[in-house]
Structure formats: structure tokens, C-alpha cells
C-alpha positions in Angstrom: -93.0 -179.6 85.7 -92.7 -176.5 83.8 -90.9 -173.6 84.0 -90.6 -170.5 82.7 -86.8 -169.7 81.7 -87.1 -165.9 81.0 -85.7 -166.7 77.8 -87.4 -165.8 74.1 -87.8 -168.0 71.1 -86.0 -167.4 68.2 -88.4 -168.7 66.2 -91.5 -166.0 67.5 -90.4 -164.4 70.2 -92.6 -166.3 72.9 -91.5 -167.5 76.3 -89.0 -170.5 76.6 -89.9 -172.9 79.3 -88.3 -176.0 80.5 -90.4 -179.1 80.7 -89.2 -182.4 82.0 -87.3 -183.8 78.6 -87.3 -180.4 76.7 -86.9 -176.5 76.5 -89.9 -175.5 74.3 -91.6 -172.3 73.1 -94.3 -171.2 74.9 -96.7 -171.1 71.9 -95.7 -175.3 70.4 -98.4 -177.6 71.7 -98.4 -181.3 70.6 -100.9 -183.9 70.5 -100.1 -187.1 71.7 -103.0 -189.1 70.5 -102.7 -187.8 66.7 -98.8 -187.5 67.1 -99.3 -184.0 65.7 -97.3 -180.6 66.5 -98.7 -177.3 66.6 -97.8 -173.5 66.5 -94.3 -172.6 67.3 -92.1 -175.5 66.5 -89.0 -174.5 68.7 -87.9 -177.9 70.9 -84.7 -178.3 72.1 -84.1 -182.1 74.1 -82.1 -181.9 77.0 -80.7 -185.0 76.2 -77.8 -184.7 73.6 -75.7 -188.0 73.5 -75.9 -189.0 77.2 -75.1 -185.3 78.1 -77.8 -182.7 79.7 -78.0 -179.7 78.0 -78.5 -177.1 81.1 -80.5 -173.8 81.2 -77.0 -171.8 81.3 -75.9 -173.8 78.0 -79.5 -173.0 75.9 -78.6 -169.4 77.2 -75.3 -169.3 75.1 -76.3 -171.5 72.5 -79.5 -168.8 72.0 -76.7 -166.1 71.8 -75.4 -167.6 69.0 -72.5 -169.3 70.8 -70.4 -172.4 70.0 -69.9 -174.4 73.1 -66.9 -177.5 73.2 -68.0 -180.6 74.8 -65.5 -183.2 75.8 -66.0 -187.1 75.9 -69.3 -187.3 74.1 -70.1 -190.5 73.7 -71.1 -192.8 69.9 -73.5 -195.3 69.6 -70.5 -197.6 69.8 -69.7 -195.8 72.8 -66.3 -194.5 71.2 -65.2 -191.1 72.8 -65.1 -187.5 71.2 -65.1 -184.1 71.3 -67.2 -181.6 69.2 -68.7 -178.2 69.8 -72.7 -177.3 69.8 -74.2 -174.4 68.4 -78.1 -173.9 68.2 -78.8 -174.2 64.2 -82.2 -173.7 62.2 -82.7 -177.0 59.8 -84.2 -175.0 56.6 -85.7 -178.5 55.5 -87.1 -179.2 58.5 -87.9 -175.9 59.2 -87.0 -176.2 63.0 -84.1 -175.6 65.0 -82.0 -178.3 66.5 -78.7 -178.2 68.4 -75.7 -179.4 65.8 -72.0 -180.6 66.5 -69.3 -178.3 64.9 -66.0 -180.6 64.6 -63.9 -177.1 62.9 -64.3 -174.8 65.7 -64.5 -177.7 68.8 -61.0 -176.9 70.6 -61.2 -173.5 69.3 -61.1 -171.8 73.0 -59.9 -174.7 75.2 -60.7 -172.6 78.5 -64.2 -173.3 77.5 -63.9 -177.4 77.2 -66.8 -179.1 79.2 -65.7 -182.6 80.3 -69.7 -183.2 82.5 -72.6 -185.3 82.1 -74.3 -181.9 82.0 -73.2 -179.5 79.8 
């Protein structure tokens, strides 16, 4: 499966498409065999603690929005609430999707209390 979201890369400005695990630019390309990524290293999971990041969430979070998730669950499988924004790791060099605890019931229209966010 893979499809083409109509969305650009922050990273270079490619295509986004939607694969079956991830949202990935266009332009990244891994090999399985050598375990070895190449050109554009923009992948998001659509899997973030047992919640399903959906195309209209990576929309937002690419807008720079901060969006508030209810009832994620720990690895203990204790309860809370956080927000997500999209983030770039400067010592990874790649962009990952990061829990903001200030700014989580900052607009509590927006609370998301889903198994897909």
C-alpha cells in the first residue's frame, strides 16, 4: 500500500506518502538486508503508544500544531494525557513526533480521547 498524501516534507520538500506502518518522504529508501537508510530521512510511525496517528493529525502536526491526546497509555499501562507536536531531533538529525506535558490541556475543545488520533 502506498499512498500519496498531497503533503510536502519538511525536510526537502518531496511528496509525503503513507505506507502501511509509516508516513514517509517520498525521496527516503531503506534497505532491509544491510538495515541501511537513504536520502531523505523524514519517517513518521503511525503507531504512537497504542494510538494511530491519522493523515488529518500529520496534517496539523506539519503546520506546526500541538495536538492533546487523552488516555495514552505507559508501558505499565498507567493512563495520561500529553500533547504531540512534530519536532526535528538535532542529534539525530530526523524528525520525530514528541509529547509536550506544558501546553497538553492548553485548549481542552481540542482533547482527543480515540485509539486514533
Amino acid at each position: 500500500m502506498e499512498n500519496n498524501l498531497q503533503l510536502k516534507c519538511p525536510e526537502c520538500g518531496a511528496d509525503i506518502i503513507e505506507n502501511l506502518n509509516v508516513f514517509e518522504c517520498k525521496n527516503h529508501k531503506y534497505d532491509y538486508k544491510n538495515k541501511v537508510a537513504t536520502g531523505c530521512n523524514f519517517v513518521i510511525f503511525k503507531q504512537l503508544l497504542n494510538k494511530k496517528i491519522s493523515v488529518k493529525t500529520l496534517e496539523k502536526l506539519l503546520a506546526g500544531e500541538i495536538i492533546n491526546v487523552e488516555n495514552f497509555k505507559n508501558s505499565k499501562g498507567k493512563s495520561f494525557d500529553a500533547g504531540i507536536k512534530l519536532a526535528k531531533d538535532e542529534d539525530e538529525n530526523k524528525y520525530k513526533i514528541q509529547l509536550v506535558f506544558d501546553d497538553a490541556k492548553k485548549n481542552d475543545d481540542d482533547d482527543k480521547d480515540l485509539d486514533e488520533i
